[in-house]
N, C-alpha and C positions, 0 to 999 in steps of 0.2 A: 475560588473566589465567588461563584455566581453561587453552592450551596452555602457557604458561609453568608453571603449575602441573605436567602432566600429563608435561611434557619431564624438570621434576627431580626426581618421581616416579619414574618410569622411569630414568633418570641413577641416581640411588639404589639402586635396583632390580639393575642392571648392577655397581654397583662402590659398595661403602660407602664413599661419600665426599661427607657432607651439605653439609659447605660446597661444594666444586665442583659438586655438582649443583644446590645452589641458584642460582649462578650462571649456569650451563646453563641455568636456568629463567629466569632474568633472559633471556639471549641470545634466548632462542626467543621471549621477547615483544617483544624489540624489532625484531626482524627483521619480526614482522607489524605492530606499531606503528609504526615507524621511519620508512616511507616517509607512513602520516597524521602523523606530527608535523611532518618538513619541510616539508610541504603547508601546516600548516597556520601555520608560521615565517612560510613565503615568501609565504602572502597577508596575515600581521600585518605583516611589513616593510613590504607594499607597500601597507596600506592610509592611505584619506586622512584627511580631517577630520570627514567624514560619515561615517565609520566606526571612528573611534575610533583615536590615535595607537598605535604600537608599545611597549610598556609592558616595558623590559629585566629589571625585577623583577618582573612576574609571570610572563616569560617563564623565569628560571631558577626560581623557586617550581615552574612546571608541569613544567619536567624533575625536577627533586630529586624531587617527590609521583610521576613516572611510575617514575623507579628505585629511589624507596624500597617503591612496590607492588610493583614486579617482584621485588626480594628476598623481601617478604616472600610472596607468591606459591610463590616457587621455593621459600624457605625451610619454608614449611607443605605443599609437595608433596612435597619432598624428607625432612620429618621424616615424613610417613605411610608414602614409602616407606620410610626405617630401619626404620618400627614394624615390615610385615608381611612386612619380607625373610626374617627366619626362619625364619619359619614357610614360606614361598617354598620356600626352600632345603631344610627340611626335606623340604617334599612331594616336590623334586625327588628326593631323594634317597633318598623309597620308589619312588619311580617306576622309579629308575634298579635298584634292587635287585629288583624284581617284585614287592614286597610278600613276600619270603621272613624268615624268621625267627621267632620265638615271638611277636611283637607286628604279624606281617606284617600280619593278614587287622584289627587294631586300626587300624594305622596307615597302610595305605590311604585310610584317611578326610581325611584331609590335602588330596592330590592333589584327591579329589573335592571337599573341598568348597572350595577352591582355584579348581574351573572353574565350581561352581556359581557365587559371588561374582565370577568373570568375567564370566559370562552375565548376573547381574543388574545389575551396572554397567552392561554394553554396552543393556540394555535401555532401563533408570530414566535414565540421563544426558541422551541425548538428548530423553527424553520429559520431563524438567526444564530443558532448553534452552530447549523449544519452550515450555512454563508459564511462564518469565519473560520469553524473550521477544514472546508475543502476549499471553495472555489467561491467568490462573491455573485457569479453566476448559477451557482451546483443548482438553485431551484429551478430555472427559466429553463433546464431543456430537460427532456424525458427522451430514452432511450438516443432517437435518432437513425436516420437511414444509413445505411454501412458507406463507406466509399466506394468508388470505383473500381475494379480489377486492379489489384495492386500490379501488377505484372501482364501484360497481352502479350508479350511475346520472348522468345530468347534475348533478344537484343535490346530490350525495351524498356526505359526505367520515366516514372510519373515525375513531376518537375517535383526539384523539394529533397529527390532522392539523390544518392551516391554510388552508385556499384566499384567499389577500390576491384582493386588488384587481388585474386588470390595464387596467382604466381609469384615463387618468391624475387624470382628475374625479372616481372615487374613492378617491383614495387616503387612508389618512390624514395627519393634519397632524403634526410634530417629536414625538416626544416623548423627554422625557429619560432616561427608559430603555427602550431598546426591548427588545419581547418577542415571544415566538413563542408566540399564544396557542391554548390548545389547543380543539377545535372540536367541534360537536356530533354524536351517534350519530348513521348513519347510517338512510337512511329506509327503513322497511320495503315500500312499494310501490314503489320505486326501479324505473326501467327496466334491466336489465342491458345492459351495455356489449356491443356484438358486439364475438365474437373470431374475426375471419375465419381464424387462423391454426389452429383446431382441426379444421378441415374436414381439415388435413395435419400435424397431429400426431404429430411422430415417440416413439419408447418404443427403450430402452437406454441407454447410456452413451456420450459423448463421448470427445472423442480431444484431447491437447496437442502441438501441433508447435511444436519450436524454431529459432529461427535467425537468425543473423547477419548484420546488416546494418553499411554501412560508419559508424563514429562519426561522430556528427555536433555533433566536438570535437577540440579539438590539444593535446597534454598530460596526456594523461588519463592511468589507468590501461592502457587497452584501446584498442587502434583499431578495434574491432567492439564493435556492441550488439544487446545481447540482442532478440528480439523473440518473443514466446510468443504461439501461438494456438492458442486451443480451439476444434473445429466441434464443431458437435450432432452430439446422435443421429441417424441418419439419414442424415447428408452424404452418403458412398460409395454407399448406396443410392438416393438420389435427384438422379441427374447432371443433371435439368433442372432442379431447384428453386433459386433464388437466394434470400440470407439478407440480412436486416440485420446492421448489427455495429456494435457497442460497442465504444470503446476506454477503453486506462484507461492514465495516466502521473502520475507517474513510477517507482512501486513496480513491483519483480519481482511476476513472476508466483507463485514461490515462496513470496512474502511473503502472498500473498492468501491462496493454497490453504492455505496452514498457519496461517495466524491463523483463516482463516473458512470453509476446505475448499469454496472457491471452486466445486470441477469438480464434486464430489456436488450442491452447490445448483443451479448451473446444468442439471445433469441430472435433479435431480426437478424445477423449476421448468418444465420445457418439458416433462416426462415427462406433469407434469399438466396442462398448458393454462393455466398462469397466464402465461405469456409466449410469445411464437413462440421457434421453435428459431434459435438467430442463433448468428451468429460472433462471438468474442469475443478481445481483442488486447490485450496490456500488454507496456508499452515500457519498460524498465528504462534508469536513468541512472546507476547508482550507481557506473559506473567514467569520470566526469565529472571535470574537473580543479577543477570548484564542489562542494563538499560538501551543499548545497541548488543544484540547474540552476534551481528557481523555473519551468522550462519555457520560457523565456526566449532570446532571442537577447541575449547579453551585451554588454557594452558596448566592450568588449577585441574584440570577433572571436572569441574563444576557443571558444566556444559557442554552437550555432545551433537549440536546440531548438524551439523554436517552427516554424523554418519545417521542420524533419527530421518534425516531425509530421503536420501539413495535406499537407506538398509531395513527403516522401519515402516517408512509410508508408503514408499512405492510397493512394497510386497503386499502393504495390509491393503491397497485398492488393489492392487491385482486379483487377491483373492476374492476380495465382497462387489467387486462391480466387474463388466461385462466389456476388459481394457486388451486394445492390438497388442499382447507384451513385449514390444523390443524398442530398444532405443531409440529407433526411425521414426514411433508413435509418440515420443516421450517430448517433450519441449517443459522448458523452468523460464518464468518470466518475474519481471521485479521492477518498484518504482527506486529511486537513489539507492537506498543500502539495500535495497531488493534487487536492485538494477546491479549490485556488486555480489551479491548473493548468487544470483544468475549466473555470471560467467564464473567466478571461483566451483561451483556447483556441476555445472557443466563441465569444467575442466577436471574437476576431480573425478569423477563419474561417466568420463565417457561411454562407459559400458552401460551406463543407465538410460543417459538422454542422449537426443540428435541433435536439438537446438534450444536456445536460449535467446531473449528477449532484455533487453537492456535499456527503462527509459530513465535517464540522468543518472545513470551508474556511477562509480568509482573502478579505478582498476589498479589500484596499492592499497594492500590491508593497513589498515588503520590511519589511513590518512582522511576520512570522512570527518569526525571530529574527535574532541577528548574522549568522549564516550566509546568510538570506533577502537580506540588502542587498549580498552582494560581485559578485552579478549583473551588478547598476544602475552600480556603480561612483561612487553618491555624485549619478547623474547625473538632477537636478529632471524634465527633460523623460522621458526614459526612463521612471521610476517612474510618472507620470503616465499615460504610454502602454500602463503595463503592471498598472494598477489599475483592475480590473471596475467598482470606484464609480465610475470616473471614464469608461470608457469604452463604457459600457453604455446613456451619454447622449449619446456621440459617433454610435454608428450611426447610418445612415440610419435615415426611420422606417419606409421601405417593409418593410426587411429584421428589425424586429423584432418582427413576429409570427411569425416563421417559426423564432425560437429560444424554446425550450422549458427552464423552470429547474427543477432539483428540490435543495433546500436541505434539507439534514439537520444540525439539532445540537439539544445539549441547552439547551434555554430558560434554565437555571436556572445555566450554566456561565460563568463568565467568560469575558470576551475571545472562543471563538466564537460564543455566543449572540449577545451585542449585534453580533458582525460579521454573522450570519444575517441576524436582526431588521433591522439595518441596510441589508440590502445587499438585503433584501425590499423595503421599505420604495422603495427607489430605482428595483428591477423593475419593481415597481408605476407608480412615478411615471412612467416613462419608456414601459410600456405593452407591456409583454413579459408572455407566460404565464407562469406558473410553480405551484409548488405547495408548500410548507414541510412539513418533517418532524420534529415536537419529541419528537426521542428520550428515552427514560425514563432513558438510560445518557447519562456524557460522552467527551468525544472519546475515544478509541482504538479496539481491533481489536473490542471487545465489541458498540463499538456498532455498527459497520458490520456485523456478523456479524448481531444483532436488526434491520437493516434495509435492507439489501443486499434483499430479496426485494421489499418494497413499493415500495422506489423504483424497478427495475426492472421493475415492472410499471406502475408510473407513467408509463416512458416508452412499454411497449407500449402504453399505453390510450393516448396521443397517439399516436403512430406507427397505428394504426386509422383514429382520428378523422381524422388529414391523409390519409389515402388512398393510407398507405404499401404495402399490402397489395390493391391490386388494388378 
């Protein structure tokens, strides 16, 4: 909407001619829309019973609504351009004269304040892109100081927090609404947790490398995916030190850093010894031929994330960066279907990662949205296989102490609170670690942003405890 707009703005701009530029504006939206709509024709055609028949009246209602918006789009960019061509043309046209004449040094004023209103657009625009899109606050705070020790002692849990059960003898029994209850101040004689990684505490800032590795999908947009890694502070100067590393799928890295200024947290967080200094990786899917990948080996062939994660990333940073190689180092983190990514990911993979990181997850495949089930393709077994409730009971039992939960959502939220609740509820049963985090916010960038730091130090304070550090 906003290039369509901005096309017959400009259209207008060049040549007074409102209606063709609104049209213009209509064009340049559907050129970037065009290719998601037959996208997403061609998976309504092709879907089954389990996903809902092909509906030929809703399908011409959503084009009529997509080019009645693109007119009016075009039409309210191309009337603002009419408004301020004038005046446009005016300035040009002291400009062109040098400002000579009896109203020369008056009318100057034009031109300038012409590029001032440039300059504040180019500014304000993007910085209200970024406001709608993350957080209405995403500008007003930069990095920010870490929390507190998430953990002082064995016994010790910050308010806010849940420590369940990981005995399956204590767990508790059904209940009908489950909750994520919130848990008591922490103890003031508490033993403080060692942080063996302070002894090598690095100070400065971090570095982002990008880079493309082969899709691991046919159809897509892209036959290369993205892959973004942060190393701490420190890396280049300390060639013999090896790092943990966190991954995170399926959100860009762009998406993090600008909803939660991801690289400043990470750089005061290790700056101050609230976490070691680690590597940190997110795997972007978003030129996937699924609108939701779910992370998933799909049912078609089409897509194979699941195994591009454990089989192809983690080996490929293994080799090109300076990583602790064993599961205990390894942690996968994720916001909603990242947050479901996470535990399916971890559970598939125990032999990869230690721990996982969950804020406003799901924990049933395909139950996120319509988009969530075109993965499974309808198919019983599949969804099964690729639901954390269901297969968090399937691991061995040897192998489930050695994976490590950290669940964040809002208690008070629909839909992922009770998945939280729930899917604690099951950890528990089944005898896995974990630790719950009943955020004050509900799902989106806000709340990952207020607790991005504890949960990350959550998994430091394991990663200690199992002897990942020496």
């Amino acid at each position: 909407m906003l290039v369509g707009s901005l096309a017959a703005g400009v259209a207008t701009l060049a040549a007074d001619w409102i209606a063709v530029s609104a049209l213009a504006g209509l064009a340049a939206a559907a050129a970037l829309y065009g290719p998601v709509f037959l996208r997403e024709t061609s998976a309504a055609l092709g879907a089954d019973a389990t996903q809902g028949s092909f509906d030929p009246g809703g399908w011409v209602l959503t084009l009529v609504s997509l080019i009645t918006g693109g007119i009016l789009v075009g039409w309210a960019g191309a009337t603002l351009g009419g408004a301020i061509r004038p005046s446009l043309v005016a300035a040009w046209a002291v400009v062109r004269q040098g400002g000579r004449g009896p109203r020369g040094r008056l009318e100057i004023r034009r031109p300038i304040a012409v590029v001032l209103v440039v300059c504040l657009l180019a500014v304000t625009m993007p910085a209200l892109g970024a406001m709608l899109n993350f957080a209405p606050d995403s500008l007003m705070r930069h990095g920010g100081a870490p929390l507190p020790a998430l953990v002082q002692g064995n016994n010790d849990t910050p308010p806010g927090l849940s420590l369940l059960p990981t005995a399956p003898g204590d767990a508790p029994g059904p209940s009908p609404t489950p909750s994520l209850s919130p848990s008591p101040s922490p103890s003031p004689d508490a033993t403080p947790v060692a942080r063996p990684w302070l002894a090598w505490r690095p100070t400065g800032a971090g570095t982002v490398l990008v880079d493309n590795l082969p899709a691991p999908w046919v159809g897509g947009v892209s036959t290369t995916d993205d892959v973004s890694v942060y190393l701490p502070p420190g890396y280049d100067r300390s060639p013999g030190r090896r790092y943990p590393v966190l991954y995170e799928a399926p959100t860009p890295y762009y998406f993090w850093d600008g909803a939660t200024d991801a690289k400043t947290v990470l750089d005061a967080l290790i700056d101050s010894g609230a976490i070691p200094a680690s590597i940190v990786v997110f795997i972007d899917s978003g030129s996937s031929p699924y609108p939701d990948t779910e992370c998933v080996d799909s049912f078609d062939g089409r897509e194979w994330l699941d195994r591009y994660v454990a089989e192809t990333v983690v080996p490929w940073v293994d080799r090109h960066f300076r990583t602790i190689a064993q599961p205990a180092a390894r942690a996968i983190f994720g916001m909603s279907q990242g947050g479901y990514c996470a535990a399916i990911l971890a559970l598939h993979h125990a032999d990869v990662f230690g721990a996982e990181i969950s804020f406003s997850g799901y924990y049933q495949a395909g139950i996120g949205s319509v988009n969530s089930l075109l993965p499974f393709g309808g198919d019983a077994a599949l969804l099964a296989a690729d639901s954390p409730m269901v297969v968090a009971g399937r691991l061995p039992v040897a192998q489930r102490a050695g994976l490590y939960f950290v669940l964040v959502a809002d208690p008070s939220q629909s839909f992922y609170g009770p998945q939280a609740a729930t899917f604690a509820r099951t950890l528990a049963t089944d005898g896995y670690p974990q630790l719950t985090l009943a955020a004050a916010v509900p799902h989106g960038w806000t709340q990952v942003r207020q607790e991005f730091p504890a949960a990350l130090e959550a998994v430091a304070t394991r990663q200690a405890a199992v002897g990942v550090f020496g």
